[in-house]
C-alpha positions, 0 to 999 in steps of 0.5 A: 718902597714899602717894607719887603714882604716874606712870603710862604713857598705855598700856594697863597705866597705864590699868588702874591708874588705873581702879582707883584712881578705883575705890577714890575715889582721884584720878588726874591725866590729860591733856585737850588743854586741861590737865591735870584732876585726875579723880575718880568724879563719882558719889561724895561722898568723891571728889569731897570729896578733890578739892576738899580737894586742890585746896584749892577752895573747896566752891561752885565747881562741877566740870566732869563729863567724858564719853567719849561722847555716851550718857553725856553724856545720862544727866546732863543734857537736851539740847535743840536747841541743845546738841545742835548745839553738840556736833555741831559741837565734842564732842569737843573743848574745850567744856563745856555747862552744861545742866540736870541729870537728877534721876537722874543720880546725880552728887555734889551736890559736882559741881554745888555742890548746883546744878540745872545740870551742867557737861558736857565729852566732851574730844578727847584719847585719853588722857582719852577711854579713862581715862573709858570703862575707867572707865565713868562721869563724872568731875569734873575741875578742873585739876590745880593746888592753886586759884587757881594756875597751870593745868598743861600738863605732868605735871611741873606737876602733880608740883610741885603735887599731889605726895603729895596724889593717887594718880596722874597719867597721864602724857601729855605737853604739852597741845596747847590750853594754855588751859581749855575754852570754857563756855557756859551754856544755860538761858534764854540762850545765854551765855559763862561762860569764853572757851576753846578753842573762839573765840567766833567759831567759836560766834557762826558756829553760835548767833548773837551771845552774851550774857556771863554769870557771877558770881564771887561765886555761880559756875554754872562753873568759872574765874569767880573773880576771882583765878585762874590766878595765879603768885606773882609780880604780874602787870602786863598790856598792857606796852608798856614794861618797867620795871628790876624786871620780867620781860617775857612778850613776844608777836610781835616785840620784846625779852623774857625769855620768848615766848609766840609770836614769830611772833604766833600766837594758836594757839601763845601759848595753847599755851604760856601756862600753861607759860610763866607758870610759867617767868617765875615762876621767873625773877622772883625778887622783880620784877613779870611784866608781859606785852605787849598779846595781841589780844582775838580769836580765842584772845586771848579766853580768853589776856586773861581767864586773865591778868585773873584772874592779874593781880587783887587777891589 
């Protein structure tokens, strides 16, 4: 592999990047959740290089990401209530996992030989051209090595994936910070990761949600149950800080690093992954332990990307 490329969210950089992915080469792009690490979903050998990049492992299925509601079609059945749900929130941070079309076409590597697809039309423009240029799916993980810390900025995926894959467009922060929401609709309409898009944004639309999940037998991606994890352990809900721990602070208070000094849930989710990567620099041998985040809203999604941080390795 050559030196990784940093391309210009622009016009030029887009028609590079197309014409890596063309080549089954990956390019990273941003999403408003974080950055994915795209590949075309239709080719085994891409897909491949992206797990064998991410260092993934094969049964963790892939999301495939669309820029539109015609080519969402062509993968999966939508019935009556994805089509709401993607009324409301595509585009947007929310991925569906429908069942998947028999001529979709996509790598059985997607759906780790599932019969189900996991679909996402993002809201970001940048991600939305690259897509459309492209002309068909891509997957796209996070662009992290797995398990590790998601990345919010062109910078992380560098520190990460530097001369593993081809690209990374370069589009700036992302605005989100936190993965998307999943929801599974086969039989129930069940949460499999809380995301960007609140549960209770969803409850108002699909009525009271049933949790589902497994993370011995994943049907998504973020069901494993050490995810999102820096090198430094991770101690959750510190009302206290001990003398050899790094205090990631929430509203008010004494800390080293803040997720939202005003108490934002908003904001918080923004800078998590950002900032647990910047207490994890600043640990140097001490424990990260983290303030009580409230369980709603975007506190959902923040307390369960930092269970999986804080879980046994």
């Amino acid at each position: 592999m050559h030196a990784t490329q940093i391309l210009p969210p622009d016009a030029d950089g887009l028609h590079r990047a197309v014409a890596l992915l063309r080549g089954d080469q990956l390019v990273a792009f941003p999403t408003e959740t974080v950055y994915g690490l795209g590949g075309d979903a239709r080719s085994d050998l891409a897909v491949a290089r992206i797990y064998d990049a991410k260092g993934r492992p094969r049964f963790n299925p892939l999301i495939a990401h669309v820029s539109d509601m015609d080519m969402a079609r062509r993968l999966a059945v939508f019935d009556d209530r994805a089509e709401a749900l993607a009324a409301r929130f595509w585009p947007g941070p929310l991925t569906l996992v429908l069942p998947q079309r028999p001529d979709a076409g996509l790598s059985p590597y997607v759906t780790a030989e599932l019969p189900t697809v996991a679909i996402r039309l993002p809201a970001h423009p940048v991600a939305r051209a690259l897509i459309a240029a492209f002309g068909g799916p891509l997957a796209a993980p996070s662009a992290n090595p797995s398990g590790g810390v998601s990345p919010t900025r062109a910078d992380h995926v560098m520190a990460g994936l530097s001369g593993r894959i081809a690209a990374v467009i370069d589009g700036g922060p992302c605005a989100v910070g936190v993965e998307s929401t999943i929801l599974g609709l086969l039989a129930r309409t069940e949460l499999l990761r809380p995301g960007g898009v609140t549960v209770e944004e969803i409850e108002a639309l699909t009525g009271p949600l049933v949790s589902g999940g497994d993370a011995a037998r994943p049907t998504a991606p973020g069901q494993l149950a050490s995810h999102y994890a820096p090198n430094a352990p991770v101690r959750l809900d510190a009302i206290t800080v001990r003398a050899d721990e790094l205090r990631i602070g929430f509203g008010a208070g004494d800390c080293e690093v803040n997720l939202s000094p005003q108490g934002d849930l908003v904001e918080a989710a923004a800078n998590l992954f950002h900032l647990l990567r910047s207490a994890d620099a600043l640990a140097q041998g001490r424990t990260i332990a983290i303030a009580p985040i409230p369980d709603t809203g975007l506190g959902r999604a923040i307390n369960d990307r930092l269970r999986r941080a804080a879980a046994p390795r």
